[in-house]
C-alpha positions as CSV (number, residue, x, y, z in Angstrom):
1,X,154.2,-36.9,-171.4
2,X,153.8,-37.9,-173.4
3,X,154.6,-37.5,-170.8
4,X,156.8,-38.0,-167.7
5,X,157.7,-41.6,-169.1
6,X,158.8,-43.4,-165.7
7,X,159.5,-40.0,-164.8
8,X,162.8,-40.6,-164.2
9,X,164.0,-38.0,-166.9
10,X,166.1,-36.3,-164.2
11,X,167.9,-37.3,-161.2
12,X,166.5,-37.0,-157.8
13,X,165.5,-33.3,-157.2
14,X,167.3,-31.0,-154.4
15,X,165.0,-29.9,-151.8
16,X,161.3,-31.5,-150.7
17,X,157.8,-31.3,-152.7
18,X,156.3,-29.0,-150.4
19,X,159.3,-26.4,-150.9
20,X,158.8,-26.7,-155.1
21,X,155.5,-26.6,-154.8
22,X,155.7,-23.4,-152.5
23,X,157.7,-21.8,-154.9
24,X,155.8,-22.5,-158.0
25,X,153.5,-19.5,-156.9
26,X,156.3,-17.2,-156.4
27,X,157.8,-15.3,-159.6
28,X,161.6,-15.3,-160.5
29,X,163.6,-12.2,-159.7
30,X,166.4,-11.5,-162.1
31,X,168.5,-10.8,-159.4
32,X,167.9,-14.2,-157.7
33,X,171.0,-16.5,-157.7
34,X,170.0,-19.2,-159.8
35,X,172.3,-21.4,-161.3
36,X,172.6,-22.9,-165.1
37,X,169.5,-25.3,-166.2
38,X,168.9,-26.9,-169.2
39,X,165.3,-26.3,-169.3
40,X,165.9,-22.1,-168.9
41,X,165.1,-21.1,-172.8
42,X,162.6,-24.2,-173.2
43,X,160.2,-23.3,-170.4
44,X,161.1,-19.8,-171.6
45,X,159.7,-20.4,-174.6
46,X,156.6,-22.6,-173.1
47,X,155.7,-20.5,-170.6
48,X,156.1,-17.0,-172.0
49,X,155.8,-16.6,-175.7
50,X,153.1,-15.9,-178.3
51,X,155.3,-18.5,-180.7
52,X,154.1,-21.0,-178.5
53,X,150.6,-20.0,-177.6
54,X,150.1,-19.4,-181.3
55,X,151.5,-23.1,-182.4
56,X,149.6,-25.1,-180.2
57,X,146.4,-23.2,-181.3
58,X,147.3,-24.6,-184.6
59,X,147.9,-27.7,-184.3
60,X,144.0,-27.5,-182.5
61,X,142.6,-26.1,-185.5
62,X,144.0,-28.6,-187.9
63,X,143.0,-31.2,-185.4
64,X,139.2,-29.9,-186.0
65,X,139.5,-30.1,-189.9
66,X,141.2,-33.4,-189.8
67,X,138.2,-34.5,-187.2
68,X,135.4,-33.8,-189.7
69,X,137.4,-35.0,-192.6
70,X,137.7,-38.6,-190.4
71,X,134.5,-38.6,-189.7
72,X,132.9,-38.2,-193.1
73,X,135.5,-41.5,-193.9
74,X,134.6,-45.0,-192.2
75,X,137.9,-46.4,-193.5
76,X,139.9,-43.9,-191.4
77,X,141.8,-44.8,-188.4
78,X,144.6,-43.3,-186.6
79,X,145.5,-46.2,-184.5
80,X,148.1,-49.1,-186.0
81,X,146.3,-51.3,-183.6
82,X,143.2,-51.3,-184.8
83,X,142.3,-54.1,-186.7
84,X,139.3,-56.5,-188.2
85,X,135.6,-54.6,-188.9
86,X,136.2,-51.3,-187.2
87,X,134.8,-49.0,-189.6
88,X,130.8,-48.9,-187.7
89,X,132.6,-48.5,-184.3
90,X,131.4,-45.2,-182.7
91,X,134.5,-42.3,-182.8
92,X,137.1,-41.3,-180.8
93,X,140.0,-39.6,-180.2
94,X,143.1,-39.7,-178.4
95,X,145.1,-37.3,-176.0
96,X,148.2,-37.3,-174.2
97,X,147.5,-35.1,-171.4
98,X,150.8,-33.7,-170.4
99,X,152.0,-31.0,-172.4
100,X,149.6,-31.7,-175.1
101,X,146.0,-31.0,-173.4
102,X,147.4,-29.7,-169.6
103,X,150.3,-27.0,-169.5
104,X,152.8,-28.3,-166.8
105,X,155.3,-25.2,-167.5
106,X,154.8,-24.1,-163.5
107,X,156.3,-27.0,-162.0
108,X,158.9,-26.8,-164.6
109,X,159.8,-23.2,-164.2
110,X,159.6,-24.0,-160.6
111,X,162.6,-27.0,-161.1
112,X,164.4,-24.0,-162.4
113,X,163.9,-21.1,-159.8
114,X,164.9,-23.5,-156.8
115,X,167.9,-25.5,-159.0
116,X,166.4,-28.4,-158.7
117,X,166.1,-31.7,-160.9
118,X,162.4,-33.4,-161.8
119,X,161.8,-36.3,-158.6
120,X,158.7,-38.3,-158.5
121,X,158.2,-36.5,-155.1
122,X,157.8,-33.1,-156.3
123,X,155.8,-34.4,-159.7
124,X,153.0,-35.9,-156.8
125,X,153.0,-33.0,-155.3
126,X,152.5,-30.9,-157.9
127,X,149.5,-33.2,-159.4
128,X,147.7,-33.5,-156.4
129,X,147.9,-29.4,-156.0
130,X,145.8,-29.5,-159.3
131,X,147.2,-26.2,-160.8
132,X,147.8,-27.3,-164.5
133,X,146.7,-25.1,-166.5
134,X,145.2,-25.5,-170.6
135,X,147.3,-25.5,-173.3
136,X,146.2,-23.3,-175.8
137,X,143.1,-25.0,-178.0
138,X,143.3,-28.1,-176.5
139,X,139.5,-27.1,-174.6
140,X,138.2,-26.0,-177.6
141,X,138.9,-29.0,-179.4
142,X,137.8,-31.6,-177.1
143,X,135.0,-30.0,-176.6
144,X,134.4,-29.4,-180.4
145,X,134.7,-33.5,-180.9
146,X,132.1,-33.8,-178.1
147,X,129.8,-31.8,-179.7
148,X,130.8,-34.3,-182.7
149,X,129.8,-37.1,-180.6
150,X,133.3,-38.4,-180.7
151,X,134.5,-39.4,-177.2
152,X,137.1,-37.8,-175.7
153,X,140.6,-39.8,-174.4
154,X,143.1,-38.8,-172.1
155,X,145.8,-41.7,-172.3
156,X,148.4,-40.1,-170.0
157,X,151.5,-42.0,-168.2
158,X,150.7,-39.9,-164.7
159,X,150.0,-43.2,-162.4
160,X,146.9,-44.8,-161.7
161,X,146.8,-43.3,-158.2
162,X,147.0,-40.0,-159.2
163,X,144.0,-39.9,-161.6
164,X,141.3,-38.3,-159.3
165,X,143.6,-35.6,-158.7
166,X,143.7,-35.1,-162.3
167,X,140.7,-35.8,-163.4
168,X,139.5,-33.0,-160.8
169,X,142.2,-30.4,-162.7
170,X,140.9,-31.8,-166.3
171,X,137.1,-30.9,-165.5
172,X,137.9,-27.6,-163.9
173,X,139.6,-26.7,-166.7
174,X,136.3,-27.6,-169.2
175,X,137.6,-30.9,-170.9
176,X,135.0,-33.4,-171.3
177,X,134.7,-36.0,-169.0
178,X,133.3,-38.8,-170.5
179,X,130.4,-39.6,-168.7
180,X,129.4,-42.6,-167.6
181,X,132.9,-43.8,-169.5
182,X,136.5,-43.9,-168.0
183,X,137.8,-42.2,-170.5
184,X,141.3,-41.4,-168.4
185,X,143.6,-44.3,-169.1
186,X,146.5,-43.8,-166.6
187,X,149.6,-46.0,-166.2
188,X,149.6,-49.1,-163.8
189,X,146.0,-48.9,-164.3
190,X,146.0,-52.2,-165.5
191,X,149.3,-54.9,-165.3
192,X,150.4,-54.3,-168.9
193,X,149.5,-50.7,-168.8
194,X,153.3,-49.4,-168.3
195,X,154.8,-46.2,-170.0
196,X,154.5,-47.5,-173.6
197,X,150.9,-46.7,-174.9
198,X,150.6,-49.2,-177.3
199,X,148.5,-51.7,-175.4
200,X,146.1,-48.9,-174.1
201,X,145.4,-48.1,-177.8
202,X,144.7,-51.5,-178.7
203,X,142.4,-51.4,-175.4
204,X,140.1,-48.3,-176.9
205,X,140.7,-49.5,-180.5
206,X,138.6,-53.1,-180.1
207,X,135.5,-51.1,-179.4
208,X,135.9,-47.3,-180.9
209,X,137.5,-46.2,-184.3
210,X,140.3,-44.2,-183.2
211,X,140.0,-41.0,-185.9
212,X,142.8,-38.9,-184.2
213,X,146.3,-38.7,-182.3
214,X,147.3,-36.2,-180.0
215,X,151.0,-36.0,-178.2
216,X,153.9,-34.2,-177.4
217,X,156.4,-37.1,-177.5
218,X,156.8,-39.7,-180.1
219,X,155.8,-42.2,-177.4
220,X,152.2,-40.6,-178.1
221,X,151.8,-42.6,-181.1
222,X,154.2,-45.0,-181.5
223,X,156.0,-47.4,-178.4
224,X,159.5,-47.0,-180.8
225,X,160.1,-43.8,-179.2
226,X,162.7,-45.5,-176.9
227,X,165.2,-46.8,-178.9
228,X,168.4,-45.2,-180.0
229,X,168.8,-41.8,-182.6
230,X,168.7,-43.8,-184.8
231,X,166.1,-46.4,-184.4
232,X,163.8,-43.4,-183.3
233,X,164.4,-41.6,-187.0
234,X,163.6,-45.5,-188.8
235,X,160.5,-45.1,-187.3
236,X,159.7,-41.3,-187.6
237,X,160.6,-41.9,-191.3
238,X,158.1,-44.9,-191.6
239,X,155.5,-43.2,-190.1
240,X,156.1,-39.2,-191.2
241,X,153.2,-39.5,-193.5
242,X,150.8,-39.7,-190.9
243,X,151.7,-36.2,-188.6
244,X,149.2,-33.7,-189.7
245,X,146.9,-36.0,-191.2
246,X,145.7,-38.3,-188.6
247,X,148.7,-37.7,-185.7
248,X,148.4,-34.6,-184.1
249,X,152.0,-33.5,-182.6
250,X,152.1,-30.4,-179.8
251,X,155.7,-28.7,-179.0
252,X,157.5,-30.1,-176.2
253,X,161.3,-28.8,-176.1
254,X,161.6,-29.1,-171.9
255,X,161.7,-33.2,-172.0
256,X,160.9,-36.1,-173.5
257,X,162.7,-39.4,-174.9
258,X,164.2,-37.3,-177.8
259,X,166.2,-36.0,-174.8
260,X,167.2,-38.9,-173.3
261,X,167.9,-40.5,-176.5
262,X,171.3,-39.3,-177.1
263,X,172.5,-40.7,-173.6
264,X,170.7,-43.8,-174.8
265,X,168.0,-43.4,-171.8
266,X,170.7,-44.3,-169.1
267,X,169.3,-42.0,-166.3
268,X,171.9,-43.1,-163.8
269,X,174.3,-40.5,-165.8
270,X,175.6,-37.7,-163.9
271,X,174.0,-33.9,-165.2
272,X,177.6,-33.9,-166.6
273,X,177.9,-36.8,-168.3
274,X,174.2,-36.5,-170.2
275,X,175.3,-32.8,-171.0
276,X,178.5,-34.2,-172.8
277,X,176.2,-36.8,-174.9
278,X,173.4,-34.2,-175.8
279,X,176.1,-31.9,-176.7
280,X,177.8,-34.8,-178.8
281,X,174.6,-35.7,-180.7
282,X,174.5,-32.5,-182.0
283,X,175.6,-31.7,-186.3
284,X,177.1,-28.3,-185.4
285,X,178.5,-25.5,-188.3
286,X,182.1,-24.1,-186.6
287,X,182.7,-20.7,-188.5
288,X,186.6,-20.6,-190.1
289,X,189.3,-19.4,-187.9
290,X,190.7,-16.2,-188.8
């Protein structure tokens, strides 16, 4: 979610939560009627292919060199908000949970097979069903940190009431827990806890030393993921140094603010109108005429 940031991505979805929940059991027919959908080669892609499966599990295996090479170095930090004499805190790292540790691509795929658009309806629903899946590594790495003695994360922007839910799916799935720790930090959870993650960082960053980033979205690691095309690249550009080193980025081509950027994040669009500006922002080659 990185995930589901507000979650108004989409405009209110066609149909009731039980229905797309229904359906996300069912598989797709090729000769079922369904209609054009921006997310078709994206989920696709997610859901489907070895590219996928095999780029998430390297992004997990980096994570574990980059884990033991953080912890043999006190001076290492993968938070920009952690300041003062952090270098003796105990270690830590940070996940998004959507799309970077728990595969969502079923409730996605089912947006598609019933033409409908993301709602916040159909998103409850499908959390409390608990049917996320792992994405590829993610188990083996969080539970590789554990074993580290690093504690385990999840900073995730599903609400604060839908973290028993979810914290049911995580364990089921074998991510560590956390013990006698909260170690799910969830949105409203706390007043200034909204959709950017900086101040939940800051939270875990006064009392553990924050070795590793995990996200899907640029939100993950940095709260200038909002901004326009080009504020969003000022800050990639600033920052590019640390991806692979200490900031951990999964594949996420379904959704995200790089989506909504080029419609500056003005959800109350029409499908039409945020098609025009996506298809706008692009630098497209147009091949000679004849």
């Amino acid at each position: 979610m990185s995930q589901f940031t507000g979650p108004g991505r989409w405009a209110q979805a066609v149909g009731v939560g039980a229905l797309l929940v229904c359906a996300l059991a069912l598989p797709v027919q090729a000769a079922d009627p369904v209609g054009p959908n921006d997310l078709l080669n994206a989920e696709l892609w997610m859901q489907n292919s070895v590219e996928y499966k095999a780029t998430a599990l390297s992004v997990y295996a980096l994570g574990k060199l980059r884990l033991d090479e953080a912890l043999a170095d006190k001076s290492w930090t993968a938070a920009t908000e952690q300041t003062g004499a952090y270098q003796d805190l105990p270690p830590a790292v940070i996940l998004d949970l959507d799309e970077t540790a728990m595969d969502n691509s079923a409730y996605q795929t089912g947006l598609i097979a019933t033409n409908s658009d993301f709602s916040p309806k159909t998103w409850d629903a499908w959390v409390k069903a608990e049917k996320a899946t792992a994405v590829p590594g993610a188990v083996e790495f969080t539970q590789y940190a554990e074993s580290k003695g690093v504690k385990v994360f999840y900073v995730t922007n599903r609400n604060a009431d839908q973290e028993e839910p979810t914290r049911r799916n995580a364990q089921a799935l074998g991510f560590p827990m956390g013990g006698n720790v909260d170690t799910f930090l969830m949105a409203k959870e706390k007043p200034d806890w909204g959709s950017a993650k900086g101040t939940r960082r800051a939270y875990l960053a006064k009392d553990y030393r924050i070795l590793l980033l995990f996200g899907d979205n640029f939100g993950d690691f940095s709260d200038a993921y909002n901004g326009s095309e080009a504020d969003r690249l000022a800050a990639f550009t600033a920052a590019k140094a640390r991806f692979g080193h200490d900031w951990l980025m999964l594949p996420n081509p379904g959704y995200g603010s790089f989506e909504s950027a080029p419609f500056q994040h003005n959800f109350k669009l029409s499908a039409e109108e945020k098609r025009a500006k996506k298809v706008g922002a692009l630098a497209p080659w147009i091949p000679p005429a004849p």
